[in-house]
Each structure stands twice: as structure tokens, then as C-alpha cells.
Backbone atoms as SQL, in Angstrom:
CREATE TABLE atoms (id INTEGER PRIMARY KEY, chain TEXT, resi INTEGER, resn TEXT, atom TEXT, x REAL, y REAL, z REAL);
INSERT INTO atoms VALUES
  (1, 'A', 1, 'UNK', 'N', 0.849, -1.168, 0.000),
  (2, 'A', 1, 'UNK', 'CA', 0.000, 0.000, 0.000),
  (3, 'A', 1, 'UNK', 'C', 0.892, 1.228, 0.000),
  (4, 'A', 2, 'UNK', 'N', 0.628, 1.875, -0.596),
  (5, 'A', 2, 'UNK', 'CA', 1.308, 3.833, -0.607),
  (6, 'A', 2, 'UNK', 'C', -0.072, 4.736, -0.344),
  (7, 'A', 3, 'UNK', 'N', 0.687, 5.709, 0.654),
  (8, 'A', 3, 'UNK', 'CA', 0.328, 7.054, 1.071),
  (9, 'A', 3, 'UNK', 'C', 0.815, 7.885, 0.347),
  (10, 'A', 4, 'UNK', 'N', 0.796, 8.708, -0.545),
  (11, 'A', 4, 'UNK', 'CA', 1.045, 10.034, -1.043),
  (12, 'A', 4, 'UNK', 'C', 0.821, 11.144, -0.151),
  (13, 'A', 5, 'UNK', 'N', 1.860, 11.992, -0.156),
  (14, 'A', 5, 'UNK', 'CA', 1.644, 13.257, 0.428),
  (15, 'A', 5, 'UNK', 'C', 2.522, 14.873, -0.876),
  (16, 'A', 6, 'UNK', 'N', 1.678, 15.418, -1.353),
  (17, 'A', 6, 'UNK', 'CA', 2.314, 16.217, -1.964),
  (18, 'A', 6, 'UNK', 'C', 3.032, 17.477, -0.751),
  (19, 'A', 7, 'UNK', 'N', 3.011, 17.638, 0.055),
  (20, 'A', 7, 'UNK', 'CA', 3.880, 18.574, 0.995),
  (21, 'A', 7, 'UNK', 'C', 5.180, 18.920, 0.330),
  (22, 'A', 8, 'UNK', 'N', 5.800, 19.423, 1.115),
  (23, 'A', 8, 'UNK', 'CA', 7.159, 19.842, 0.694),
  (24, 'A', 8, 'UNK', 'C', 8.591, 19.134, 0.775),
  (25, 'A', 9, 'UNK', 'N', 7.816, 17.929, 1.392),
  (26, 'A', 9, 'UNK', 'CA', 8.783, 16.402, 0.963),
  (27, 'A', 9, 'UNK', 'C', 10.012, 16.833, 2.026),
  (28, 'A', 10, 'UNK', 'N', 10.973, 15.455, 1.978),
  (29, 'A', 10, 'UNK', 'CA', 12.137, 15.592, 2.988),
  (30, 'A', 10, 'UNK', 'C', 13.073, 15.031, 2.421),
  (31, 'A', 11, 'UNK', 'N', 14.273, 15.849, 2.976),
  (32, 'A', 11, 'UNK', 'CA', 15.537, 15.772, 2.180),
  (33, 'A', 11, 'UNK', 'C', 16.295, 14.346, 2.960),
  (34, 'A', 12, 'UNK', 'N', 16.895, 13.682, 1.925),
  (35, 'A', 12, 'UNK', 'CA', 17.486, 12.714, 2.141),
  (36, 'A', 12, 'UNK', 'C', 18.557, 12.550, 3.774),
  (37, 'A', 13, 'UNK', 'N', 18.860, 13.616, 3.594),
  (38, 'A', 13, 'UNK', 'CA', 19.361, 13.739, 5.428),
  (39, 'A', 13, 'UNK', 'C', 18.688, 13.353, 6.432),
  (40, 'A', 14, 'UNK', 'N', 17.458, 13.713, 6.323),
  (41, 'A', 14, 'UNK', 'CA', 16.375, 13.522, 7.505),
  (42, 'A', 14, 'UNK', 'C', 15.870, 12.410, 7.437),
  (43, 'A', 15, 'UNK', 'N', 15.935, 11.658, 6.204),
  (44, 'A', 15, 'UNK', 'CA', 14.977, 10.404, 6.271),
  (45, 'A', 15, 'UNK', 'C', 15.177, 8.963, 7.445),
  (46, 'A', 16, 'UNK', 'N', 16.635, 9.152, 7.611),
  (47, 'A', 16, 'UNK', 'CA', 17.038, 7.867, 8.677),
  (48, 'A', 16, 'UNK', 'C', 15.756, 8.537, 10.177),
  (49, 'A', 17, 'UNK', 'N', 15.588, 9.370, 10.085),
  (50, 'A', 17, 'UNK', 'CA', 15.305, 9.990, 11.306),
  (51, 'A', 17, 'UNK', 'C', 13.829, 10.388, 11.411),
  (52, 'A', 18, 'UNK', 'N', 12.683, 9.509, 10.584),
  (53, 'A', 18, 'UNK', 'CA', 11.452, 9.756, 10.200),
  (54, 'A', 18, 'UNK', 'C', 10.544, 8.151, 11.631),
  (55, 'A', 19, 'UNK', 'N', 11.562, 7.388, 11.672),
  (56, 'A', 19, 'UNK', 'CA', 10.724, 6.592, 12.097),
  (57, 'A', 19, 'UNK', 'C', 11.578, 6.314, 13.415),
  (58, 'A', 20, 'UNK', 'N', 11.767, 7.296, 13.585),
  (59, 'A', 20, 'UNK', 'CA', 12.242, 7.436, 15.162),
  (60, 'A', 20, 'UNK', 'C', 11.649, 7.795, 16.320),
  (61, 'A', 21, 'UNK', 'N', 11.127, 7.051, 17.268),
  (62, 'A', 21, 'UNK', 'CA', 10.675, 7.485, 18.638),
  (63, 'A', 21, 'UNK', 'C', 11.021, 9.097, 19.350),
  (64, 'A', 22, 'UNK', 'N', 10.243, 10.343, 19.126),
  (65, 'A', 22, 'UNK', 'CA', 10.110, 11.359, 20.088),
  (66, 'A', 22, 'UNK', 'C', 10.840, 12.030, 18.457),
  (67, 'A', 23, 'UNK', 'N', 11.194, 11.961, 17.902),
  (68, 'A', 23, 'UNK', 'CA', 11.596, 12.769, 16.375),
  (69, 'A', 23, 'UNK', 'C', 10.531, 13.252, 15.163),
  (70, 'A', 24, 'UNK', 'N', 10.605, 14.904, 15.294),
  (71, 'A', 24, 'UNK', 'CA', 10.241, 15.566, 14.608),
  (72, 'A', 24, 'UNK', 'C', 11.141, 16.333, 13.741),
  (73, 'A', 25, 'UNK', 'N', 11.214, 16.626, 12.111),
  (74, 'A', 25, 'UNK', 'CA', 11.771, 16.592, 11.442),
  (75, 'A', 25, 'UNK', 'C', 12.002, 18.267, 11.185),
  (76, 'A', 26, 'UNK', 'N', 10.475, 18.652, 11.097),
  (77, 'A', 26, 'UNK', 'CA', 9.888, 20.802, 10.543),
  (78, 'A', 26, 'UNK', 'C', 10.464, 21.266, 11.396),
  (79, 'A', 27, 'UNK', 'N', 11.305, 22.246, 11.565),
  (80, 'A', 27, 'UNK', 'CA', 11.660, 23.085, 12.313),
  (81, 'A', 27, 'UNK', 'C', 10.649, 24.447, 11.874),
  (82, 'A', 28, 'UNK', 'N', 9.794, 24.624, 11.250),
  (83, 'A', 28, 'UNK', 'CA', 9.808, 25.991, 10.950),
  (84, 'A', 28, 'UNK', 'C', 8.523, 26.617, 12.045),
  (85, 'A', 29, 'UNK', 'N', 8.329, 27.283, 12.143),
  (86, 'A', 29, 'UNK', 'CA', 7.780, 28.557, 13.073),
  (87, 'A', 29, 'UNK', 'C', 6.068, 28.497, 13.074),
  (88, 'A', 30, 'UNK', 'N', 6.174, 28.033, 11.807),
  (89, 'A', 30, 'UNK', 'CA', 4.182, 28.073, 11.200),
  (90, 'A', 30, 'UNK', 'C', 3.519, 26.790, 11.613),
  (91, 'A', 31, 'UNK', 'N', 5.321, 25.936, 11.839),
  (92, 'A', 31, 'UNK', 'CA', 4.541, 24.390, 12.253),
  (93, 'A', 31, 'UNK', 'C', 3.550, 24.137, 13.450),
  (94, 'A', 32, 'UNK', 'N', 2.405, 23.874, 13.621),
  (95, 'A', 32, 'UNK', 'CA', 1.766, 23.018, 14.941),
  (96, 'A', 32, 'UNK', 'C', 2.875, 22.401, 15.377),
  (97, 'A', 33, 'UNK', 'N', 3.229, 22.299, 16.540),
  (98, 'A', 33, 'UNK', 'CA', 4.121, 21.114, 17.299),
  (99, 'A', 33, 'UNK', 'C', 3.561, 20.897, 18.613),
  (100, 'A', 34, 'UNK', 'N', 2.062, 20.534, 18.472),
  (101, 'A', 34, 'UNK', 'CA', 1.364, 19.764, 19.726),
  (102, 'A', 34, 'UNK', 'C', 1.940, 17.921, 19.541),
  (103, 'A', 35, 'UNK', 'N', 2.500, 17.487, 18.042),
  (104, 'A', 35, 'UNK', 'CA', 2.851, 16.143, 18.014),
  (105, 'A', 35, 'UNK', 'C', 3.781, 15.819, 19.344),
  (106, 'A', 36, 'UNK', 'N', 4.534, 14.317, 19.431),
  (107, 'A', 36, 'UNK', 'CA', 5.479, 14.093, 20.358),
  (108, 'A', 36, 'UNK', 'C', 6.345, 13.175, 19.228),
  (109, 'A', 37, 'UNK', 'N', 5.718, 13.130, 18.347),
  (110, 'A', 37, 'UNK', 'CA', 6.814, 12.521, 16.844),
  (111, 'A', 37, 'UNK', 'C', 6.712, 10.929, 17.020),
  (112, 'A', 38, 'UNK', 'N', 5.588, 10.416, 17.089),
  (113, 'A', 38, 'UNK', 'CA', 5.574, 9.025, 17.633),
  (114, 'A', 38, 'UNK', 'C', 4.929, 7.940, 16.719),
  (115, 'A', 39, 'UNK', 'N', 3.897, 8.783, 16.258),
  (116, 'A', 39, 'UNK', 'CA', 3.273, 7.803, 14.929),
  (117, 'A', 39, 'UNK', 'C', 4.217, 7.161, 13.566),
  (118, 'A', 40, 'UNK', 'N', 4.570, 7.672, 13.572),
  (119, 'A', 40, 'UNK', 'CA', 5.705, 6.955, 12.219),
  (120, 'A', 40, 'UNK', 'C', 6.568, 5.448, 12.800),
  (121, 'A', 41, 'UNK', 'N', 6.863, 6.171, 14.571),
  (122, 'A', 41, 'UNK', 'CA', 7.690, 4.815, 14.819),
  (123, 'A', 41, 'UNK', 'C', 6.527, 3.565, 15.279),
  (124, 'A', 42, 'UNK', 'N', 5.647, 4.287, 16.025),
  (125, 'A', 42, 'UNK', 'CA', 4.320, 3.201, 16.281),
  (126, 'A', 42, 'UNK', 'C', 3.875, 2.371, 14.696),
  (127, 'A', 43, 'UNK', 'N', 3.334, 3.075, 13.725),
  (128, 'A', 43, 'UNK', 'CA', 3.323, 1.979, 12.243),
  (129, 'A', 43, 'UNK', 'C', 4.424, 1.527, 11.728),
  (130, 'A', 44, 'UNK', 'N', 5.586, 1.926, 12.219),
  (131, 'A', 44, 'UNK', 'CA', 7.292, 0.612, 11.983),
  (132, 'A', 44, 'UNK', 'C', 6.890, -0.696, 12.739),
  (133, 'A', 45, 'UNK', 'N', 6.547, -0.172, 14.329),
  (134, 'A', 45, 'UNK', 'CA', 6.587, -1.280, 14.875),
  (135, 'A', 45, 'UNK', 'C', 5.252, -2.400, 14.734),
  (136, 'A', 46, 'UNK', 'N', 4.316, -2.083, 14.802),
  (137, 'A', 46, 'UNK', 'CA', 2.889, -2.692, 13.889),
  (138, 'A', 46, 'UNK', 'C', 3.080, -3.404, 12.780),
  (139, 'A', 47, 'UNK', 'N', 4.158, -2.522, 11.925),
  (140, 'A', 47, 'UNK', 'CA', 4.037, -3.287, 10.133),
  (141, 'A', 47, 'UNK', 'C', 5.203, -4.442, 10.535),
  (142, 'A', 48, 'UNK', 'N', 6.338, -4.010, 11.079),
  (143, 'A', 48, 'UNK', 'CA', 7.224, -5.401, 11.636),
  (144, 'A', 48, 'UNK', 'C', 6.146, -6.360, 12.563),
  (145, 'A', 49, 'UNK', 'N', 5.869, -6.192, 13.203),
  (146, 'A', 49, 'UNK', 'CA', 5.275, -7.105, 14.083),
  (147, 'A', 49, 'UNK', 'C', 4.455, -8.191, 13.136),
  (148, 'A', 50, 'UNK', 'N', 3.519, -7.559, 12.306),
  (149, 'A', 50, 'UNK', 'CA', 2.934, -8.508, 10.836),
  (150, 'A', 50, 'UNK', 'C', 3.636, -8.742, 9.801),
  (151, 'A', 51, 'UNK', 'N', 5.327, -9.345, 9.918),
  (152, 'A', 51, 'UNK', 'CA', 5.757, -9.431, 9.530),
  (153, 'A', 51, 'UNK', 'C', 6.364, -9.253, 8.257),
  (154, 'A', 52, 'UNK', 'N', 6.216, -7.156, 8.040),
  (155, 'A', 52, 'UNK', 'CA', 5.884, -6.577, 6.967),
  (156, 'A', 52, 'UNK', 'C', 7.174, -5.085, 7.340),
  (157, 'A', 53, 'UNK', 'N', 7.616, -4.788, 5.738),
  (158, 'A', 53, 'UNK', 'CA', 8.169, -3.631, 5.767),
  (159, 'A', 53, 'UNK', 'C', 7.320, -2.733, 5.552),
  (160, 'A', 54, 'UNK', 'N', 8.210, -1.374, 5.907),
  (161, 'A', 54, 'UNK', 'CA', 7.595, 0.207, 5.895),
  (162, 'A', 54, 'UNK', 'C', 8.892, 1.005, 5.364),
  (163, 'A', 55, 'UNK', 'N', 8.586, 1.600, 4.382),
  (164, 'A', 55, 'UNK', 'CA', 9.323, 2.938, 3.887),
  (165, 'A', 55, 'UNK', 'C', 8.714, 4.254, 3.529),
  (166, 'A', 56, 'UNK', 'N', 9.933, 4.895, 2.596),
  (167, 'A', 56, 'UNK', 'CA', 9.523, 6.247, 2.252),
  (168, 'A', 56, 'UNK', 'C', 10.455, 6.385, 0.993),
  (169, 'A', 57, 'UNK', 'N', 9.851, 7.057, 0.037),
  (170, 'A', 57, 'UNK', 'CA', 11.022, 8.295, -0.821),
  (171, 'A', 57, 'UNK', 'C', 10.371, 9.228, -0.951),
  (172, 'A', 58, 'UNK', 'N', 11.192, 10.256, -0.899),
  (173, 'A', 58, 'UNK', 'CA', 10.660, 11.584, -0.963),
  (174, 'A', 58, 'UNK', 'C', 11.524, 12.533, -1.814),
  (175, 'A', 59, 'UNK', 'N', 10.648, 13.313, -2.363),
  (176, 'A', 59, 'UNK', 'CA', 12.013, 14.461, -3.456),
  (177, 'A', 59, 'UNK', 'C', 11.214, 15.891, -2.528),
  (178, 'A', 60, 'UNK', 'N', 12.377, 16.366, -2.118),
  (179, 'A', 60, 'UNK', 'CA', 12.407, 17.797, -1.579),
  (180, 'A', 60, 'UNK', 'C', 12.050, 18.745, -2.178),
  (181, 'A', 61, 'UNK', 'N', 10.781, 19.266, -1.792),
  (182, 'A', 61, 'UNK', 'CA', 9.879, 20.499, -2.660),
  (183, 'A', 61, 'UNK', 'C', 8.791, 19.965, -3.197),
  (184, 'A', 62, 'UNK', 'N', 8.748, 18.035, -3.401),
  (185, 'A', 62, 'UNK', 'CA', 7.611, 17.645, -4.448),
  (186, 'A', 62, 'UNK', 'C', 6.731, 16.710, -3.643),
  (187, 'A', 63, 'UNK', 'N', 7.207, 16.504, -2.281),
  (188, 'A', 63, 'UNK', 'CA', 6.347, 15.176, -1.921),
  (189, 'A', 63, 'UNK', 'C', 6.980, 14.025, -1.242),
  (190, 'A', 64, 'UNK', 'N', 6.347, 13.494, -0.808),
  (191, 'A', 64, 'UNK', 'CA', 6.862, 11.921, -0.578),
  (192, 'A', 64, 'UNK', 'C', 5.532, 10.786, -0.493),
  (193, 'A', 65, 'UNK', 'N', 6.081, 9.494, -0.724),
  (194, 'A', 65, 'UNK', 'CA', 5.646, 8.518, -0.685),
  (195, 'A', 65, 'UNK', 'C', 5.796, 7.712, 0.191),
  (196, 'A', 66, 'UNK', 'N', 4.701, 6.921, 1.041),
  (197, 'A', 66, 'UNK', 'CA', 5.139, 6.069, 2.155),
  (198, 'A', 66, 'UNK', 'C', 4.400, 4.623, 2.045),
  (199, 'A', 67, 'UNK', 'N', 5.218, 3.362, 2.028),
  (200, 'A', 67, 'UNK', 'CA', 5.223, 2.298, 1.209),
  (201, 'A', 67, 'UNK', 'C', 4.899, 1.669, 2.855),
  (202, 'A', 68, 'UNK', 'N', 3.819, 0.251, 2.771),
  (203, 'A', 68, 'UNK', 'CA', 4.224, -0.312, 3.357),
  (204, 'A', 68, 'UNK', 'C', 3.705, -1.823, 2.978),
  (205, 'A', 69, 'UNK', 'N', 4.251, -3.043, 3.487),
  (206, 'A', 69, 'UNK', 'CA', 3.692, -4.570, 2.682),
  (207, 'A', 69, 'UNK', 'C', 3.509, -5.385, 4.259),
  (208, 'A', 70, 'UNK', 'N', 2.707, -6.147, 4.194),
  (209, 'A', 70, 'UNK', 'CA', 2.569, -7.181, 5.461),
  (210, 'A', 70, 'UNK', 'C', 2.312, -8.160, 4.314),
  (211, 'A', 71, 'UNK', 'N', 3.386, -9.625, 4.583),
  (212, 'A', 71, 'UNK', 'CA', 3.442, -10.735, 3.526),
  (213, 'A', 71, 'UNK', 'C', 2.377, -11.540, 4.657),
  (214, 'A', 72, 'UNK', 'N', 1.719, -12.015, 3.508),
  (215, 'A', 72, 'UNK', 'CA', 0.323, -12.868, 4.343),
  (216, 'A', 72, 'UNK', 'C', 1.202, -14.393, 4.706),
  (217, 'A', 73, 'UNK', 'N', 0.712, -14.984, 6.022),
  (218, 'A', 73, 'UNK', 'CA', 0.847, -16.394, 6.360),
  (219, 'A', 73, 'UNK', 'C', 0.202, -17.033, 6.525),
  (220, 'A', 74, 'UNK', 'N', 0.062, -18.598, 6.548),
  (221, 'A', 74, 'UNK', 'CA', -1.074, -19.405, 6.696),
  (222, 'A', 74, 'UNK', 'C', -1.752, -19.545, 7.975),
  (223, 'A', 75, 'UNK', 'N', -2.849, -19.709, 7.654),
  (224, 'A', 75, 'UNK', 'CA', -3.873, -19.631, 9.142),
  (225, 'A', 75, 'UNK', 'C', -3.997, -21.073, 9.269),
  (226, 'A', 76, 'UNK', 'N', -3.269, -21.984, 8.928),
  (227, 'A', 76, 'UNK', 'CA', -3.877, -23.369, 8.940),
  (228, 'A', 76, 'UNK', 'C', -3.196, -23.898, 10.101);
């Protein structure tokens, strides 16, 4: 599954640092920062747990994309 977000996307520097516990990325002034930066690492740990990856690419100024797969197992 992909999330699209056309925003103003994140530069390859910041990306190790998107699915990190208490990490927020915007520094800028206009931002809301009632977050605590926690949701990104809470759906890492969810999509691992169902034995599934989670990513991102993003181009700076255009957006990013956020990927994630849970490989199905047998219920038998």
C-alpha cells in the first residue's frame, strides 16, 4: 500500500530519522508542534510485528511517498 503526500517532501538527510521514537523533522515557526513525533515509529513497529516492511522516498519540494507490505501467512 502507498500514502502520497504532496507537501514539501524531505531531504534525504532527515529520512534515517522519520521513524524514530520522540523525532520531529519541521523546524519551521508556522509548524503546529502539539505532536510528540511518535506515529511513524508506532506503524514501523505494527508493520514489523505482521511481519511486513515500511518505507519512504521523498524528493524535496515535491512530496513523498510512504510504502508499506505485510506478507500474508497461513492460518492453517
Amino acid at each position: 500500500m502507498e500514502i502520497k503526500d504532496t507537501g514539501v517532501g524531505i531531504g534525504a538527510e532527515n529520512i534515517e530519522k522519520l521513524f524514530r521514537p520522540f523525532s520531529q523533522i519541521e523546524e519551521s515557526a508556522h509548524m503546529n508542534k502539539n505532536g510528540v513525533g511518535l506515529s511513524l515509529h508506532i506503524c514501523k513497529k505494527i508493520v514489523r510485528r505482521l511481519n511486513g516492511q515500511v518505507g519512504v522516498n521523498s524528493v524535496l519540494g515535491r512530496g513523498s511517498t510512504f510504502k508499506f507490505a505485510i506478507h500474508a501467512t497461513s492460518c492453517d
